[in-house]
N, C-alpha and C positions, 0 to 999 in steps of 0.2 A: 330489324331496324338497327341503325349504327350509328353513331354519333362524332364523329371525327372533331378536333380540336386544331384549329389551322392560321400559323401565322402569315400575313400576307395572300388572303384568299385570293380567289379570280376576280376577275370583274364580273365575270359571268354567274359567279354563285352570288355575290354581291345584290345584283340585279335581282337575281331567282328570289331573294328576301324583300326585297324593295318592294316588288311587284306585288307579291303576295300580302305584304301588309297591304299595298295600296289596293287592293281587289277586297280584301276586310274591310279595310275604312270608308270602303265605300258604299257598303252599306247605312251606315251612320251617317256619312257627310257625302252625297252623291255626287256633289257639283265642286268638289276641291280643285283649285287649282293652285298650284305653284309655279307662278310667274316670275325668273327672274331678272332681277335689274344691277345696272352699275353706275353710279357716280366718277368721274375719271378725271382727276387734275393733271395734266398734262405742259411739261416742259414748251420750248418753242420746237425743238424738232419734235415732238408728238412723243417723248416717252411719258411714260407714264408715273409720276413722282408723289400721287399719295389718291385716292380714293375712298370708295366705299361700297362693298356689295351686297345683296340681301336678295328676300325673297319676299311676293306679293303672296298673300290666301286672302282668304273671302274679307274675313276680319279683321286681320292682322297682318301686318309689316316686320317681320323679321330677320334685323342687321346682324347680317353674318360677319363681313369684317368690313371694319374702318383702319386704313395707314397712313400717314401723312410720312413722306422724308424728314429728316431732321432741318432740314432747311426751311418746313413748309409749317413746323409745329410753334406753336404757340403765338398765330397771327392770326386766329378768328377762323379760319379754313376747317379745321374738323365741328365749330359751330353750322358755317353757313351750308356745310355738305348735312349736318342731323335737320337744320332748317329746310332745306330741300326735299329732304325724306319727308317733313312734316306736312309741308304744302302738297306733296302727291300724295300723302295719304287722305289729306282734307279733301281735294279734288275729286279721288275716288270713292269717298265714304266709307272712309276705312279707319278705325275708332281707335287701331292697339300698334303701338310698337312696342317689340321687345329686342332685346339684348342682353348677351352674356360676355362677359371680360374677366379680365384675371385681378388679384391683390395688386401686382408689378405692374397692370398695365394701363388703365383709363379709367376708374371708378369715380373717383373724383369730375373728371371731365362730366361725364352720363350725370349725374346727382346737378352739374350744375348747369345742364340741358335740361332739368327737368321728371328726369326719369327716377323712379322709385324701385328700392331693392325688395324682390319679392320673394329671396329664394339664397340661399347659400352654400354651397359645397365645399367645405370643412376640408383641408387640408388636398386638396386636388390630385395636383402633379406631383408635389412634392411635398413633404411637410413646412405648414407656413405659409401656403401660396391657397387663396380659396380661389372659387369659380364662383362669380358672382352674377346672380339674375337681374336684370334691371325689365320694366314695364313703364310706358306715357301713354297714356291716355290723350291723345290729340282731338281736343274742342273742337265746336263750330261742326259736330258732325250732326 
């Protein structure tokens, strides 16, 4: 056996780990699926100037990134895109969203969505900068 330390790996060893967790975990959780999805604000010729992407499981709703352009922040638009998340979760009967953000980046915004801090990681990237867990519980399931 040999243990190599590698910056930059392949895709292909990447995958080779991926997989094999997911062939583990499926013993535990047989029917996982990761679905995912995108929310996309879009300019008038079609680019693309602030969204939101994440992933569907059985349970849980987990937002991977939210961006809005500077031109697009602080008019309601990163509200009505977590409201949107929240109505497909009710739809589906899907009871949990989470989320994780930096100190610098959106904590404050998530707190005033609703979502609660369940988790912290102390000094992250840099010293001074945490990684902060957010969880909602979305009603009416």
């Amino acid at each position: 056996m040999k243990i190599d330390f590698t910056l930059s790996p392949q895709s292909e060893e990447i995958e080779s780990i991926y997989h094999g967790l997911g062939e583990f975990n499926q013993t535990y959780v047989p029917e996982i699926e990761d679905q995912s999805f995108g929310l996309f604000v879009k300019d008038e010729s079609g680019k693309v100037i602030g969204g939101l992407t994440g992933f569907i499981y059985i349970t849980s709703i987990q937002i991977r990134f939210l961006w809005l352009s500077d031109a697009l922040r602080n008019q309601g638009i990163g509200s009505q895109l977590i409201q949107r998340v929240e109505n497909e979760a009710r739809q589906r009967g899907i009871p949990n969203i989470a989320v994780d953000t930096y100190t610098f980046q959106a904590p404050g915004f998530y707190e005033l969505c609703g979502f609660h801090e369940i988790g912290r990681y102390k000094d992250y990237l840099v010293k001074g900068v945490d990684k902060i867990f957010y969880h909602k519980c979305v009603s009416g399931n």
